[in-house]
N, C-alpha and C positions, 0 to 999 in steps of 0.2 A: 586545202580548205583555208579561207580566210576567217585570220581570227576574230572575234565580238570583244571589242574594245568595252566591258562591263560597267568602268567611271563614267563613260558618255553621260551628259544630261542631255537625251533627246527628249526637245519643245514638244508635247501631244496638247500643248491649247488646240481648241479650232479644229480638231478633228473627227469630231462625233465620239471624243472618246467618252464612255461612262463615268471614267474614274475619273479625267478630268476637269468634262466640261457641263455635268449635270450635279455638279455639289451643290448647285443653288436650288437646283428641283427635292436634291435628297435630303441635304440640312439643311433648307433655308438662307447658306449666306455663299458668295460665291471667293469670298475674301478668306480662304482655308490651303492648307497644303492636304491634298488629297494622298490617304497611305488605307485605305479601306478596300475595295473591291477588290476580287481577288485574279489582278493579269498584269502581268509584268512591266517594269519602261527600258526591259533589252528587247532590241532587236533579236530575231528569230535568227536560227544560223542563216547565213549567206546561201548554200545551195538552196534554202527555199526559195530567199527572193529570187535566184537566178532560174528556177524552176519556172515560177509565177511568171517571168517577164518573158522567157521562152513562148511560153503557150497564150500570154499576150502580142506576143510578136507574128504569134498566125493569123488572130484579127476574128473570127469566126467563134462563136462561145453557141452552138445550137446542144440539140439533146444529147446527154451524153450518160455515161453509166462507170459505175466502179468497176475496173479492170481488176483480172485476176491478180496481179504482181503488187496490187496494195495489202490482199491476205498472204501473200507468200513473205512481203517484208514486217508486214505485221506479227506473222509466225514466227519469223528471224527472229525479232526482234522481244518478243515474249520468253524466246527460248534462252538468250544470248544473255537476256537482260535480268530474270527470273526465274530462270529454270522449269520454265514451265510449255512441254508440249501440246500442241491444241490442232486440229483438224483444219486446214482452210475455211471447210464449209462449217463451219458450227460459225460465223461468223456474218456479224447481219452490221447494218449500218444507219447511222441518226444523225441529227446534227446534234445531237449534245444529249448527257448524258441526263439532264430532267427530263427534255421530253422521252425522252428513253425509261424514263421512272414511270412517267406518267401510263406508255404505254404500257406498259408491264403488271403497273398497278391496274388498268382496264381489261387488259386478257386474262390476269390470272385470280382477279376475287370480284365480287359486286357489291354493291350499294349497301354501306352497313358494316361491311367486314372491317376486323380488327388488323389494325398493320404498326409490329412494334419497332419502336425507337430509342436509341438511347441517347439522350438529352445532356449536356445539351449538345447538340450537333446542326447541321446546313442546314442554313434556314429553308430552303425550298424541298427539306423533308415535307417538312410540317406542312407546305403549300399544296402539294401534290395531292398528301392524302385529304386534307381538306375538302379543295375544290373538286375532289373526285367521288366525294361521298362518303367517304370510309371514315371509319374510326380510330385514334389515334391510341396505343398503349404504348404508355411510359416505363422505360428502363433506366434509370438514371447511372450514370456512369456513378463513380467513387475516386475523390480527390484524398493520394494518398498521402499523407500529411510529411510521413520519410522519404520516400521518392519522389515527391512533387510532383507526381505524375497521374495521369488518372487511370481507374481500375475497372475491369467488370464484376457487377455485383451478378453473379453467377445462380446466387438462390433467387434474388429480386427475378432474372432473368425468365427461369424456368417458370414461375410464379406466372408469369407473363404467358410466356406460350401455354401452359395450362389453361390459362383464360381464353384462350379460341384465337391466337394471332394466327392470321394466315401468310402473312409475310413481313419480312423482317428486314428493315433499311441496313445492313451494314455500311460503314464509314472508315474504308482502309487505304490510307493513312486518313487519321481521323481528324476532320473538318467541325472546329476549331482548334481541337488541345494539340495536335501536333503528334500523336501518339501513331506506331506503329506497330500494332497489333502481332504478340508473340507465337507462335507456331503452338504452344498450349492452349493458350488464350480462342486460337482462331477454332481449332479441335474441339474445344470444349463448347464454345457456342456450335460449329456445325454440328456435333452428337446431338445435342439437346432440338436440336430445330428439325435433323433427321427422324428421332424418336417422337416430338407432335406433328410430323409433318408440313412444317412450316418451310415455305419457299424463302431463300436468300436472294435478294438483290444486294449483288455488295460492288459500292461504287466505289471504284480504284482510280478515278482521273489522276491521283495526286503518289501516284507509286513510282512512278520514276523519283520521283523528288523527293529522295530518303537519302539522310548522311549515315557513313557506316560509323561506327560497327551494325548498325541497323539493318537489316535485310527486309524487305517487302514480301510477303508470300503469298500471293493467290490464293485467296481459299477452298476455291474449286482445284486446287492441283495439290492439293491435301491427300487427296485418297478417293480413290477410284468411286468409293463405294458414297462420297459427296455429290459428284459432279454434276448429276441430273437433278438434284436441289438448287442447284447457284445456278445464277444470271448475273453475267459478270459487266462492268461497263467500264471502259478503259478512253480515253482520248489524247489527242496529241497539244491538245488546247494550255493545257495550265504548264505541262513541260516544256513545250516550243513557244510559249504564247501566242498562239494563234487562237482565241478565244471568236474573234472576229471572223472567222472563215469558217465557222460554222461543220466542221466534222468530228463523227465519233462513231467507237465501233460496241456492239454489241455481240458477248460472246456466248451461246446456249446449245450446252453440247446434247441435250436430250433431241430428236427431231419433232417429237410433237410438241413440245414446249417452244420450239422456235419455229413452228409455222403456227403455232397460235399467236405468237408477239408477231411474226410477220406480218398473217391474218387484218392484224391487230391497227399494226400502221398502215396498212392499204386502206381501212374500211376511215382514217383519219386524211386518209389522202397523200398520204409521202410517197414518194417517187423515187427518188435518188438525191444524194449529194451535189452541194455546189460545186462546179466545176473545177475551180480555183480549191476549195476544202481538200477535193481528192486529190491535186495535184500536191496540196502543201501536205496534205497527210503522209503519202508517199515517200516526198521529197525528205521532210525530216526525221521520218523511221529511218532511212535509206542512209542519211549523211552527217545526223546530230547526236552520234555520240558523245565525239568529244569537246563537243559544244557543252553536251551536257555536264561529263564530267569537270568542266571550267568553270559551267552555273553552280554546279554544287558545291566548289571551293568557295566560292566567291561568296554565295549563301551565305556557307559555314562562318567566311568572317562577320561577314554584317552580323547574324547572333551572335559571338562572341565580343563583337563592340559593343554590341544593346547591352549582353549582362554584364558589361564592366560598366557601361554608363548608369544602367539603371544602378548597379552597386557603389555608387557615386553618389549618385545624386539624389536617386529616389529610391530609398533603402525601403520606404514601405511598399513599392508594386513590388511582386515578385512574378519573376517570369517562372511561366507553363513551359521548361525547356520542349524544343519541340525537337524530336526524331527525326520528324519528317514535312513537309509542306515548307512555302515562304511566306507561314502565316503565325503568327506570336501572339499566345494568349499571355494578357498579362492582369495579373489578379490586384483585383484595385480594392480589395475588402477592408484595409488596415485602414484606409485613409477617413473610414467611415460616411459616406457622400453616397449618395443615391443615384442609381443611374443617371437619372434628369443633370444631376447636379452635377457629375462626370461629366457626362455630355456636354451640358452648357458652357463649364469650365475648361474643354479641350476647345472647345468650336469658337469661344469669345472670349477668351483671356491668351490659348497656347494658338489660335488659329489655324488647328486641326483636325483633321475629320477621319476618325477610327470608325470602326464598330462597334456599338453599343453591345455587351458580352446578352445583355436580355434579350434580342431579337433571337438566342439561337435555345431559346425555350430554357425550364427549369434548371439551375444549376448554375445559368451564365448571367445571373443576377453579379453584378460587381468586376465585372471583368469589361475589356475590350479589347477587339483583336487590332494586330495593327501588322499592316504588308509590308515587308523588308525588302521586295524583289526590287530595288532601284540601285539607283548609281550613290555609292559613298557619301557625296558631298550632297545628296538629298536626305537620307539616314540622317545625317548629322541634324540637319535643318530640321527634323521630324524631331527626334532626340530634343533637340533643345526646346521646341514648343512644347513636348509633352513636360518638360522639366520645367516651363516657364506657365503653365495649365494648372499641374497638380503639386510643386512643392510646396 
């Protein structure tokens, strides 16, 4: 295996990237260091592209279908990676894991049903049930003032499903705070959603991408007596960055529960994955591990740079240590400044462009996330605008 040179500053102007070259659609100026959207500036391991250029070198791209040996490396790799065994066929396929929300959200409740969230979290919770009709019940998470970390409010919770949720977004590793959901913690919410009956959709794209001592644990491989509650949604996209190639898997070990989500996406029109999606999906279950464990070093120092520089310079953000993801909540409440006024001041004074912590509902009033998955000597470049923004 060749190794991924992680310092690279590979150029993505000019390439239809989101992150890059649509700042001027998203914030208005296009004169920003882009560190928001969430997909990496490493190269994907090498056996992928060497995979991709194989099956472009046949020349022929017609109809084609997911082969058995991407659930057979998928199950390796669930087992190897999580400890968690799972059946091939309990395993269906998306391009990603919203529309896989979306679907989910359509075959399992109708127009009007309550679907709980705990806020603030990904924004395209909030979009899904939206545009789909439903209605939204809030769980607000709990920022814990000694661990700096956030909590589930457990009565809030129940309070919730008592009010008629029929299904429940989980967010593990949770999208923004970084947090990595405890084997209590996961127990405790699946009892309570078992006893009202409330289905789990719990979106895992971001579980490979946990530093230890942290452990990621499936909440469906909890105990047997869960499994036919959760709908699990896992992808290769945020660990390999391969966001772009458009695949993801769906895991529903019940069988009427996964020919209704089947059902579900036929009556939407899906067919199968992109050609190139399956290949790279494959390719990097198959051959990124220790690609991965290199990411996760590498990660690990860029946080550890951020909270010595933020401890430096800008003593009032304080960083959401995160568990898990390459995503860095950073709580901007001391500085006293209103989102607007955050925003305006990272985009036309630091000439940076974060996430506004508001777009991810209740809670994320004062915060902004900002993506660390780059090369060293762009961190720094990032680092110093936000320091030359907000001090």
């Amino acid at each position: 295996m060749k190794s991924i040179n992680f310092q690279q500053v590979v150029d993505r102007a000019k390439t239809a990237s989101v992150k890059w070259d649509l700042t001027k659609v998203v914030f208005g100026t296009e004169d920003v260091l882009p560190m928001w959207v969430a997909d990496m500036d490493f190269k994907p391991p090498f056996e992928v592209h060497e995979a991709l250029q194989e099956r472009i070198s046949h020349g022929i791209y017609g109809y084609t279908y997911v082969p058995s040996s991407v659930a057979a490396i998928i199950q390796k790799w669930l087992e190897n990676r999580h400890k968690w065994t799972i059946d091939p066929s309990w395993l269906l396929y998306s391009t990603g894991v919203v529309p896989s929300i979306s679907v989910a959200i359509k075959a399992f409740t109708k127009p009007g049903d309550k679907i709980l969230i705990q806020s603030p979290v990904y924004t395209p919770f909030y979009d899904m049930i939206k545009k789909n009709d439903r209605t939204i019940l809030h769980s607000p998470l709990t920022l814990s003032q000694s661990k700096k970390q956030y909590e589930i409010d457990l009565k809030d919770f129940e309070e919730k499903l008592i009010k008629g949720a029929k299904l429940f977004l989980l967010c593990n590793p949770h999208n923004p705070g970084g947090r990595v959901w405890s084997e209590n913690e996961l127990r405790s919410i699946a009892d309570l959603c078992l006893k009202y009956n409330c289905l789990i959709l719990s979106d895992e794209i971001h579980s490979d991408l946990v530093f230890p001592p942290n452990v990621h644990i499936p909440i469906a491989s909890l105990d047997e007596k869960y499994k036919n509650q959760i709908i699990t949604f896992i992808a290769p996209s945020k660990t390999f960055n391969l966001a772009g190639l458009q695949s993801s898997a769906v895991i529903i070990s019940d069988e009427d529960k996964r020919e209704k989500f089947k059902n579900e996406q036929e009556r939407q029109g899906f067919f199968t994955l992109n050609t190139f999606g399956i290949i790279a999906m494959e390719a990097s279950y198959r051959h990124g591990e220790k690609w991965l464990n290199e990411l996760l070093a590498y990660l690990k120092e860029n946080i550890e740079i951020t909270k010595e520089f933020l401890r430096v310079n800008l003593p009032d953000i304080n960083l959401i240590e995160p568990e898990g993801t390459y995503l860095l909540w950073l709580d901007c409440r001391q500085l006293k400044l209103t989102d607007e006024e955050i925003k305006h001041a990272l985009l036309y004074k630091g000439k940076l462009a974060l996430e506004p912590g508001n777009k991810y509902g209740p809670g994320g009033e004062g915060f902004v996330r900002m993506n660390i998955a780059c090369a060293r000597e762009t961190l720094m470049d990032g680092l110093n605008r936000l320091k030359k923004a907000l001090n």
